[in-house]
VMD Tcl script that builds the backbone (N, CA, C; Angstrom):
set m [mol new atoms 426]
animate dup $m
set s [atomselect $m all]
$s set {name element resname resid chain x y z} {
  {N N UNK 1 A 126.584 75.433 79.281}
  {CA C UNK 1 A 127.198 76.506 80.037}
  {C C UNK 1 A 126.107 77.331 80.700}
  {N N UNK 2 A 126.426 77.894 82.126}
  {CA C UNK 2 A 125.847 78.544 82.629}
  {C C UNK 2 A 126.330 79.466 83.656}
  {N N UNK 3 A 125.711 80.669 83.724}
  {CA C UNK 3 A 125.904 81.535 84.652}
  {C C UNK 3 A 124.998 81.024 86.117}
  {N N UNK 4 A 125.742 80.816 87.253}
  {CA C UNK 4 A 125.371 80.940 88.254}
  {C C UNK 4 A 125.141 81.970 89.403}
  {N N UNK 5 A 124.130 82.504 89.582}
  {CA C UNK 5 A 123.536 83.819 90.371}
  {C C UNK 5 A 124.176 83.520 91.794}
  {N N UNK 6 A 124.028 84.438 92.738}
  {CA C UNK 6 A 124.274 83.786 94.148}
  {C C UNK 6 A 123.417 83.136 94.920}
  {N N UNK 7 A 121.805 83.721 94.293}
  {CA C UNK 7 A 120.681 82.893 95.303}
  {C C UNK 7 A 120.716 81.502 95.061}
  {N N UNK 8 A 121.463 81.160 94.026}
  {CA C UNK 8 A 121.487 79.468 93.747}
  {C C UNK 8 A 122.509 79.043 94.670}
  {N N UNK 9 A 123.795 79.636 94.599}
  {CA C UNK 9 A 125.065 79.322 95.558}
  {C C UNK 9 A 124.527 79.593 97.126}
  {N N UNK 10 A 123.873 80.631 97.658}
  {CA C UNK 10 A 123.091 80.329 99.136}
  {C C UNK 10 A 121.988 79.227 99.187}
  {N N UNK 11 A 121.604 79.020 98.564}
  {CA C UNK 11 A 120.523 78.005 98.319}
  {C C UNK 11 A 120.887 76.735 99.197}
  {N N UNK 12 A 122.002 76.541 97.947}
  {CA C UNK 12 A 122.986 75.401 98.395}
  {C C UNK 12 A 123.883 75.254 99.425}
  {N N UNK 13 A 123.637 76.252 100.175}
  {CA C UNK 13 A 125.161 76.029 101.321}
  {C C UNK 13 A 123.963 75.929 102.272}
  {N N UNK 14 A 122.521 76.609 102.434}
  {CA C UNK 14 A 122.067 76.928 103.418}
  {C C UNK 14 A 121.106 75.666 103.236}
  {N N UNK 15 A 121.022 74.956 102.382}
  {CA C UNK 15 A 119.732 73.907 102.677}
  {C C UNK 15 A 118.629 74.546 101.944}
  {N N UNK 16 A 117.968 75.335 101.159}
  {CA C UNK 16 A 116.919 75.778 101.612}
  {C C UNK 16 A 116.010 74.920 100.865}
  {N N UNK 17 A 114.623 75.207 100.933}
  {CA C UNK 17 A 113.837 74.128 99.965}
  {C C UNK 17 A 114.192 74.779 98.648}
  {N N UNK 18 A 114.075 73.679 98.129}
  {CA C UNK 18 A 114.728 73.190 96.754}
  {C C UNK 18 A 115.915 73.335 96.032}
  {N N UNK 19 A 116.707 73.108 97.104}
  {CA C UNK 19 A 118.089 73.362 96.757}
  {C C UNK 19 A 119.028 72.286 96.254}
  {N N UNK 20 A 118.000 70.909 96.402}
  {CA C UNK 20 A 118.292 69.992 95.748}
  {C C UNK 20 A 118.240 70.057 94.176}
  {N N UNK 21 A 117.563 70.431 93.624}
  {CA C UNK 21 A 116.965 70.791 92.521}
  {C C UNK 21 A 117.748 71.901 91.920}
  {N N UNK 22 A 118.238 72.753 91.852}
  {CA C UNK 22 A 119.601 73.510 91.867}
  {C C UNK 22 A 120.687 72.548 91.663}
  {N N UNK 23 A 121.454 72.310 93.084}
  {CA C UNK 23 A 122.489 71.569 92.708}
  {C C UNK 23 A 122.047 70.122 92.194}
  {N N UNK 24 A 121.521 69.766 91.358}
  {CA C UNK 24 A 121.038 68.464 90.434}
  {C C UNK 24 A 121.387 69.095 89.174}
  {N N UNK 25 A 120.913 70.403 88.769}
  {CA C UNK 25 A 121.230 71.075 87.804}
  {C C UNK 25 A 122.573 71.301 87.537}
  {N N UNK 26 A 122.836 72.102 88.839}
  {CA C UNK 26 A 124.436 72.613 88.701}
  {C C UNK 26 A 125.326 71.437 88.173}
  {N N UNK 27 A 125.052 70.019 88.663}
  {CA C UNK 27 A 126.028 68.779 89.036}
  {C C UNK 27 A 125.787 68.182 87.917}
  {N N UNK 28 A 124.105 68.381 86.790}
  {CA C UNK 28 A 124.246 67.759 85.456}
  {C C UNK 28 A 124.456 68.534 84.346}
  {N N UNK 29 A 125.458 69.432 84.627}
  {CA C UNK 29 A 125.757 70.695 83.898}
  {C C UNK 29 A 127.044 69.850 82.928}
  {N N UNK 30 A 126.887 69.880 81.835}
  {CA C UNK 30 A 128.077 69.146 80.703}
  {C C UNK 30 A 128.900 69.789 80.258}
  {N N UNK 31 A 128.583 71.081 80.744}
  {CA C UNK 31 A 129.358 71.908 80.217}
  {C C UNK 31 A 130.239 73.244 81.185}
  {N N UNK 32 A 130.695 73.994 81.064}
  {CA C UNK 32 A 131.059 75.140 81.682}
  {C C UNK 32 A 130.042 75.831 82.413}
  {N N UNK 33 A 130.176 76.030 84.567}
  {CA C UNK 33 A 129.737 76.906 84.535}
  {C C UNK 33 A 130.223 78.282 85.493}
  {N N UNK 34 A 129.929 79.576 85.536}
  {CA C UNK 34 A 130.454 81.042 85.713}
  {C C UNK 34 A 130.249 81.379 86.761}
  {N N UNK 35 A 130.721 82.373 87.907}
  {CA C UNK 35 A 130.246 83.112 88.554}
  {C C UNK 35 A 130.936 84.311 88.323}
  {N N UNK 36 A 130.566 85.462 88.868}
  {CA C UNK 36 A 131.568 86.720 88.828}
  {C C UNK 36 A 131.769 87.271 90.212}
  {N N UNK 37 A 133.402 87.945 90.129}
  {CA C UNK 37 A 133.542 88.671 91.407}
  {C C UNK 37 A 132.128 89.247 92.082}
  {N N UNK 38 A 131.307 89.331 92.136}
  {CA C UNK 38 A 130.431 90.030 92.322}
  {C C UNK 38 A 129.524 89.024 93.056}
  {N N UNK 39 A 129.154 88.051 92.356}
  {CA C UNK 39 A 128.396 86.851 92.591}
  {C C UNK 39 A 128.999 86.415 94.072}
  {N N UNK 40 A 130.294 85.797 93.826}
  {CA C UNK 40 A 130.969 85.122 94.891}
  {C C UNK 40 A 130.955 86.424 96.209}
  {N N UNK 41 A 131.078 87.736 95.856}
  {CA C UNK 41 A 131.133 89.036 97.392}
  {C C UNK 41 A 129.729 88.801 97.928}
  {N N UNK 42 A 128.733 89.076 96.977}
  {CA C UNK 42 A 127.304 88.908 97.215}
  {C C UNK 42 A 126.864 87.092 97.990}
  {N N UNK 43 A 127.667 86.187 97.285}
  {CA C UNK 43 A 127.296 84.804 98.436}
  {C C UNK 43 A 127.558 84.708 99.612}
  {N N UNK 44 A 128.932 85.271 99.781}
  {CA C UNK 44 A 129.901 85.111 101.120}
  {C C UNK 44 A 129.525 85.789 102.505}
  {N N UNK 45 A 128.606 87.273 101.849}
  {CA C UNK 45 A 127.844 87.907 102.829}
  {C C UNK 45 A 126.498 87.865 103.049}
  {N N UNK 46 A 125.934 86.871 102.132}
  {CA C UNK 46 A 124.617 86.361 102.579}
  {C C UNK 46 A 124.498 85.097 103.164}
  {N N UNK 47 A 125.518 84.334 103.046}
  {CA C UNK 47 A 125.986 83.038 104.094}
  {C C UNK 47 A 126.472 83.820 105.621}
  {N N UNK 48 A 127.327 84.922 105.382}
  {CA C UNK 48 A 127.711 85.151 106.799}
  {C C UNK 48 A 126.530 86.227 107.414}
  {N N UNK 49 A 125.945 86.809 107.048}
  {CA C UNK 49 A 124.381 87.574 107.624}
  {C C UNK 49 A 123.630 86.426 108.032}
  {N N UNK 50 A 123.222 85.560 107.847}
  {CA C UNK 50 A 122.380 84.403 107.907}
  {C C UNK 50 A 123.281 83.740 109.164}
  {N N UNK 51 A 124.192 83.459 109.322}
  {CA C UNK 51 A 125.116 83.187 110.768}
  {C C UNK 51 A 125.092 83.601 111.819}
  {N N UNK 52 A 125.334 85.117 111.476}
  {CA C UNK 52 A 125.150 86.129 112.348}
  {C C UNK 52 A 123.949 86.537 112.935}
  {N N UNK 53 A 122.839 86.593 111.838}
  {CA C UNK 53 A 121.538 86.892 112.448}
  {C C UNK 53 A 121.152 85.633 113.799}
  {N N UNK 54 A 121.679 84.577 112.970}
  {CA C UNK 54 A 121.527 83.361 113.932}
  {C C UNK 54 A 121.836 82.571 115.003}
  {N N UNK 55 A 123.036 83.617 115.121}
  {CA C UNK 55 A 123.709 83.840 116.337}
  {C C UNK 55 A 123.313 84.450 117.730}
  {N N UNK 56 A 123.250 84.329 118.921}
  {CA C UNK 56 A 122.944 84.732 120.064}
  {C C UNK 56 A 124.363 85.019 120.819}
  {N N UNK 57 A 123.986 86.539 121.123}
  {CA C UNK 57 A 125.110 87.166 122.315}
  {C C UNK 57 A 126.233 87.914 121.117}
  {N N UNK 58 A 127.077 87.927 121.318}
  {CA C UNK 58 A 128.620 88.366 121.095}
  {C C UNK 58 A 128.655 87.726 120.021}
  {N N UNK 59 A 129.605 87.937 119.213}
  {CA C UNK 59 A 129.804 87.309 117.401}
  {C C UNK 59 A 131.174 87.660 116.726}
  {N N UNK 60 A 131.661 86.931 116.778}
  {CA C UNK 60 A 133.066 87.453 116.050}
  {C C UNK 60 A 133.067 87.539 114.495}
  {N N UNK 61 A 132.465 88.749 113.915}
  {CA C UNK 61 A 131.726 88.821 112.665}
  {C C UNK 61 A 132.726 88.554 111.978}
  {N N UNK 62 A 134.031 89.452 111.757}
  {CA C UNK 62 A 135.008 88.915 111.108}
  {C C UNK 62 A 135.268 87.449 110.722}
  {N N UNK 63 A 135.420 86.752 111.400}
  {CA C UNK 63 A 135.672 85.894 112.039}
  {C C UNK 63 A 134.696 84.609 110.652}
  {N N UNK 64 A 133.333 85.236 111.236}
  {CA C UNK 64 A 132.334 84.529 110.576}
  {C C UNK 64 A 132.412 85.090 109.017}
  {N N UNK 65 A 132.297 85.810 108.663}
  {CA C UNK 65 A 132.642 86.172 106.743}
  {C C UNK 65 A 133.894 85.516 106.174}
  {N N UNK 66 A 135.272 85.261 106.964}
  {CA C UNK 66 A 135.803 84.658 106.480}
  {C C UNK 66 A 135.742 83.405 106.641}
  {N N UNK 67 A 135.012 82.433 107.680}
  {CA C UNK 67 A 134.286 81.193 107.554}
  {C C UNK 67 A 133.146 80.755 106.515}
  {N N UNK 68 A 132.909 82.008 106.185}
  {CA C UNK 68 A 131.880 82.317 105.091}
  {C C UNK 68 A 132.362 81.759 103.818}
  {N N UNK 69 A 133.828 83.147 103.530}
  {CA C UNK 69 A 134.557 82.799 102.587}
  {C C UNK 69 A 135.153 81.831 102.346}
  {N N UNK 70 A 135.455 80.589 103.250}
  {CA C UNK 70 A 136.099 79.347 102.726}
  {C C UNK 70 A 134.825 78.662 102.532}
  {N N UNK 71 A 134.072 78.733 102.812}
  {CA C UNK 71 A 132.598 78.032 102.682}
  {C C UNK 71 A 132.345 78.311 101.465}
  {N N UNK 72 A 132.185 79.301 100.874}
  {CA C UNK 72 A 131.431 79.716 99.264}
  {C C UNK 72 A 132.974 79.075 98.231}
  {N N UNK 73 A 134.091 79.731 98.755}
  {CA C UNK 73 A 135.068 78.952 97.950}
  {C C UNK 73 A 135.141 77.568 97.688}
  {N N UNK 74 A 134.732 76.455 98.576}
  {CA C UNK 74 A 134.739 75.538 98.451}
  {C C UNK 74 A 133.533 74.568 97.236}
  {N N UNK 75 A 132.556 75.674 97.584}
  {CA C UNK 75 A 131.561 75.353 96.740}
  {C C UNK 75 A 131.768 75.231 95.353}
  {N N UNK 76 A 132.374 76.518 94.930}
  {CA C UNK 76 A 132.274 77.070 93.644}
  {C C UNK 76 A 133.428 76.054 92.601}
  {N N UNK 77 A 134.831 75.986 93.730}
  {CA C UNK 77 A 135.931 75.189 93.538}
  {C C UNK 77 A 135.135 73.731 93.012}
  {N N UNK 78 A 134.351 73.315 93.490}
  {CA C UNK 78 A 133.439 72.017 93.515}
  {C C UNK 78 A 132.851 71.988 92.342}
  {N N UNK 79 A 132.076 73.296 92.332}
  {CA C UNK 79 A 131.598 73.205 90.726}
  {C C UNK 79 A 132.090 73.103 90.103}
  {N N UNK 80 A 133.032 73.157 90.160}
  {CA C UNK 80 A 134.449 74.073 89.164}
  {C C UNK 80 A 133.472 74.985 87.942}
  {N N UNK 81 A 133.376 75.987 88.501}
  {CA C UNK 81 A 132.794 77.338 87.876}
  {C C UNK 81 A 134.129 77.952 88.270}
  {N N UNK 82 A 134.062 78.605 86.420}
  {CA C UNK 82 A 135.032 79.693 86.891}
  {C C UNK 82 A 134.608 81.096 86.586}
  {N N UNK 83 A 135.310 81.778 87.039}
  {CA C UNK 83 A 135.161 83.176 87.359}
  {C C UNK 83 A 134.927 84.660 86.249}
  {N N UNK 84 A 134.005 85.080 85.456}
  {CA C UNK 84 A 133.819 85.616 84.680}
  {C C UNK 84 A 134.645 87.223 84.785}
  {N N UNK 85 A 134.956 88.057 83.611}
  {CA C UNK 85 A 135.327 89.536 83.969}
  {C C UNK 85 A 134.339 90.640 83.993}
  {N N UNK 86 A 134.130 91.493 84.943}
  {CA C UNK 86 A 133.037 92.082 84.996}
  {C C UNK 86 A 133.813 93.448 84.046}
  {N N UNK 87 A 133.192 93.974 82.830}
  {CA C UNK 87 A 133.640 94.902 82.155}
  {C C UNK 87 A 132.816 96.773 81.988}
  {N N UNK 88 A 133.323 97.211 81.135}
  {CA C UNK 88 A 132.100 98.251 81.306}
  {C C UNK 88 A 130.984 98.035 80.540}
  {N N UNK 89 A 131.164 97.023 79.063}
  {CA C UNK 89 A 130.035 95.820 78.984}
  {C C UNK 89 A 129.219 95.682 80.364}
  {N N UNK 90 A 129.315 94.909 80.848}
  {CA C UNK 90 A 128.867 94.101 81.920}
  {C C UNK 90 A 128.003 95.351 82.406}
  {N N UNK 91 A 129.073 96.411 83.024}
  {CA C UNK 91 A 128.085 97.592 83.714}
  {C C UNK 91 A 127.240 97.981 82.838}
  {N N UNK 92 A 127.325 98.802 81.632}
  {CA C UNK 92 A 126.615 99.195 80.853}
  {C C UNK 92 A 125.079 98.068 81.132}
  {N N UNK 93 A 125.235 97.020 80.661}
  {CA C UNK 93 A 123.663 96.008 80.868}
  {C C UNK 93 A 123.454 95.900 82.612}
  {N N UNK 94 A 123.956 96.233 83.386}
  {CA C UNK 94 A 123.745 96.164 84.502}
  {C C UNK 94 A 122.707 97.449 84.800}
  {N N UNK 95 A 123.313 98.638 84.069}
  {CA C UNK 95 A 122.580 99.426 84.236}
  {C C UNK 95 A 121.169 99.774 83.461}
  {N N UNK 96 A 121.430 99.334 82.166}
  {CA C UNK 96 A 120.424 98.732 81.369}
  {C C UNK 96 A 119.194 97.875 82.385}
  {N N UNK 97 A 119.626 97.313 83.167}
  {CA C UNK 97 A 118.554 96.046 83.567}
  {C C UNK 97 A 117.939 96.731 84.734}
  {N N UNK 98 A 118.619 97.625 85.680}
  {CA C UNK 98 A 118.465 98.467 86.107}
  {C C UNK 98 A 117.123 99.259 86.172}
  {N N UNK 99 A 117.458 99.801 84.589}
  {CA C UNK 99 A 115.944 100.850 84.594}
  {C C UNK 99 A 114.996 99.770 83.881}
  {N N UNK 100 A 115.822 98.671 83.244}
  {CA C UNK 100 A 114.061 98.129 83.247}
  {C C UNK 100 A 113.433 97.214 83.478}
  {N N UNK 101 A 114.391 96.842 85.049}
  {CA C UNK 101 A 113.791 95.665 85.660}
  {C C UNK 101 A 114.428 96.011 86.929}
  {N N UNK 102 A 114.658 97.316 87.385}
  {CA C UNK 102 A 115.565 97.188 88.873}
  {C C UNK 102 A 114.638 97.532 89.660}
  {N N UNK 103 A 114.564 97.184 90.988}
  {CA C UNK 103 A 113.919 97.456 92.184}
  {C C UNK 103 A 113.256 98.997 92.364}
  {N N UNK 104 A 114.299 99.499 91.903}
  {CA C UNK 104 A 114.251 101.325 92.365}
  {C C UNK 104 A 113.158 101.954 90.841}
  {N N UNK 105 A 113.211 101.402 89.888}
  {CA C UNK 105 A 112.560 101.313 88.900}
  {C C UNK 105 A 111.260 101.116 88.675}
  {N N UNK 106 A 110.674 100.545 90.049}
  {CA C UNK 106 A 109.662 100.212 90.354}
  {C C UNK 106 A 108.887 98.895 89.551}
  {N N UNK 107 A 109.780 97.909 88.887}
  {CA C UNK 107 A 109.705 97.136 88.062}
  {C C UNK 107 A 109.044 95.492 89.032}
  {N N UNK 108 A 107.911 94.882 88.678}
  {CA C UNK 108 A 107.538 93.627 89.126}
  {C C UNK 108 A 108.941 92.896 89.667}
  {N N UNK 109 A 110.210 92.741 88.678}
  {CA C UNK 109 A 111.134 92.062 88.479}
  {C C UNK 109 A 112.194 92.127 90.289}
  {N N UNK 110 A 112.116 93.727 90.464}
  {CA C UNK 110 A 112.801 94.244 91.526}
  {C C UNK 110 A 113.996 93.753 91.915}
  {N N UNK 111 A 114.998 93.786 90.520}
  {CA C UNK 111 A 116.334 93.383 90.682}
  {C C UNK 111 A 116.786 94.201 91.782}
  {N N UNK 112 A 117.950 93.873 92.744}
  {CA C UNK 112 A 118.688 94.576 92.885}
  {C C UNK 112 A 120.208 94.919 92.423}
  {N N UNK 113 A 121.104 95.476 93.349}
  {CA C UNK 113 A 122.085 95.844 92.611}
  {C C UNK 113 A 123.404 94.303 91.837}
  {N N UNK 114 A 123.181 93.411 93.165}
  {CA C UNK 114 A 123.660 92.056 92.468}
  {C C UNK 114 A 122.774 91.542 91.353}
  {N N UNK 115 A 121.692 91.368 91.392}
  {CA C UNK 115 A 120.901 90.817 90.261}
  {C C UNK 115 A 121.413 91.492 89.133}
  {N N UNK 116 A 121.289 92.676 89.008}
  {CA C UNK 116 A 121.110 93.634 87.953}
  {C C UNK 116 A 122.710 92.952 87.436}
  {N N UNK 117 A 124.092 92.885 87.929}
  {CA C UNK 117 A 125.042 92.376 87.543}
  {C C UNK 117 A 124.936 91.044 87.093}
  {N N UNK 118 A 124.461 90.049 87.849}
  {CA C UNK 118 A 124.093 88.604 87.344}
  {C C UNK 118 A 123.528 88.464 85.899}
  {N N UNK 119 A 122.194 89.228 86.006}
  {CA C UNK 119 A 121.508 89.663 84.680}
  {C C UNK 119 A 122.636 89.876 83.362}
  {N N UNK 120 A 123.049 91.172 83.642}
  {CA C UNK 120 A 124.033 91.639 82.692}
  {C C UNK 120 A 125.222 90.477 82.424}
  {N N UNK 121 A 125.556 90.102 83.398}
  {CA C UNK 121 A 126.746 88.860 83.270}
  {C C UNK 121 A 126.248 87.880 82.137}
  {N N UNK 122 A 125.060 87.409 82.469}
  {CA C UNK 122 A 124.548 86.049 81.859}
  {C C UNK 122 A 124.232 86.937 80.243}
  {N N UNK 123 A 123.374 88.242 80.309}
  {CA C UNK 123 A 123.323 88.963 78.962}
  {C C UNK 123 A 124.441 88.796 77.753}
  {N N UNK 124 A 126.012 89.364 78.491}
  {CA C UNK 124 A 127.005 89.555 77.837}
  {C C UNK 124 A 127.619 88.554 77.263}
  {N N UNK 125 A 127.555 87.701 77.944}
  {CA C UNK 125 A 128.188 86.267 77.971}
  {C C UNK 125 A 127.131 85.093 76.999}
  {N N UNK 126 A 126.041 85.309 77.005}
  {CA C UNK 126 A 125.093 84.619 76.145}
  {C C UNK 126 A 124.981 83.604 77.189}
  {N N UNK 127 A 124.617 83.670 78.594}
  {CA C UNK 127 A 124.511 82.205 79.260}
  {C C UNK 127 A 123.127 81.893 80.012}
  {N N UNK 128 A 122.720 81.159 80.113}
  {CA C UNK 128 A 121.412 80.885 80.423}
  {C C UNK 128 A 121.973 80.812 82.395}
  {N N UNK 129 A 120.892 81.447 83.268}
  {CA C UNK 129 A 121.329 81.878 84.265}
  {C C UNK 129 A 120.625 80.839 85.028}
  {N N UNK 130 A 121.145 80.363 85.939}
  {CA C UNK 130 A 120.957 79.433 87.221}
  {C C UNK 130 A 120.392 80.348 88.127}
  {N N UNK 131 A 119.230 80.515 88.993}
  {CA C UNK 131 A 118.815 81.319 89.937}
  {C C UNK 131 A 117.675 80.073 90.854}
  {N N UNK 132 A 118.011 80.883 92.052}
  {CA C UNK 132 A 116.837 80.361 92.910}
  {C C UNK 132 A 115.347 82.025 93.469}
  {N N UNK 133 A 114.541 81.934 93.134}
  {CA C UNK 133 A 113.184 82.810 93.224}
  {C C UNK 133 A 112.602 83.431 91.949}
  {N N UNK 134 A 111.572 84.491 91.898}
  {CA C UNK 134 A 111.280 84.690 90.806}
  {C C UNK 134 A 111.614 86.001 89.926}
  {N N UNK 135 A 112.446 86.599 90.625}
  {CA C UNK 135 A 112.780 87.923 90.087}
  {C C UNK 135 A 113.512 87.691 88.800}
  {N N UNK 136 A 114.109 86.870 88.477}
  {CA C UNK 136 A 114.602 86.426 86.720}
  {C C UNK 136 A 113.745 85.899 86.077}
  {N N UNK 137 A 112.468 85.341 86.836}
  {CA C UNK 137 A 111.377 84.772 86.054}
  {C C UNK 137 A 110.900 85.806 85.121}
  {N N UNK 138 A 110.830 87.477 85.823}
  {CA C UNK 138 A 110.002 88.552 85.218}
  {C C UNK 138 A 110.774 89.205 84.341}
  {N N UNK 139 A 111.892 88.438 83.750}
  {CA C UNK 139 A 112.571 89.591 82.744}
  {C C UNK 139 A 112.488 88.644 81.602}
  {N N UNK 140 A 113.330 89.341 80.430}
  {CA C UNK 140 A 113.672 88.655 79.394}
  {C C UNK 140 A 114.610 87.014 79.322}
  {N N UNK 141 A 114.940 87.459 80.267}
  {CA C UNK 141 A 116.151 85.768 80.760}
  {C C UNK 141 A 115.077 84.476 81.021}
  {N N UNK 142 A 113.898 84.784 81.536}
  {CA C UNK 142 A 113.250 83.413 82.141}
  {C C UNK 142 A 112.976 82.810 80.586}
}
mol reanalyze $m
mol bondsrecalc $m
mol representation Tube
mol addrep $m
């Protein structure tokens, strides 16, 4: 079982290097794996920013987030990851991770406000977290 972050789910929609290596993981996963409301808001608008930025002229942004949104749905549906509850658990370690690994914290780690939830998600849940970069490398999770 595993918690999946969103930089792993953009990873994978966008190509990036080593995103093979990710979904190899994700796909030899034997077991259960998670995302949270949070995860999936945070993919859908970093697939559709990445569109948009890439776009020239006029943009039907709408348009593109919900092309977004069947895009990340399809993914996740694929994994078949299902969907975790974000609680005041959840916040509580969110905020926890926050002061001692959040961006504003001035921490190497420089979670931000999705990380800091991912973090806490995978915390609460006991799940070993799927990520793509190194900002989970610098906490207690790597």
């Amino acid at each position: 079982m595993s918690f999946v972050d969103a930089s792993a789910l953009v990873a994978i929609i966008n190509e990036e290097p080593g995103y093979q290596e990710i979904e190899k993981r994700l796909n030899d996963e034997d077991k259960r794996l998670y995302v949270s409301p949070l995860v999936r808001f945070e993919t859908i608008i970093a697939v559709a920013r990445i569109h948009i930025d890439n776009a020239r002229g006029q943009v039907d942004r709408p348009a593109i987030i919900e092309a977004a949104r069947l895009i990340v749905d399809e993914v996740i549906e694929a994994l078949n990851a299902r969907e975790i509850i974000i609680d005041g658990k959840v916040g509580n370690l969110a905020m926890d991770a926050a002061i001692r690994y959040g961006k504003v914290a001035g921490d190497k780690a420089g979670l931000n406000f999705g990380d800091c939830f991912a973090y806490a998600a995978a915390k609460a849940y006991r799940l070993p977290l799927v990520y793509k970069g190194d900002d989970f490398s610098r906490t207690d999770l790597a």
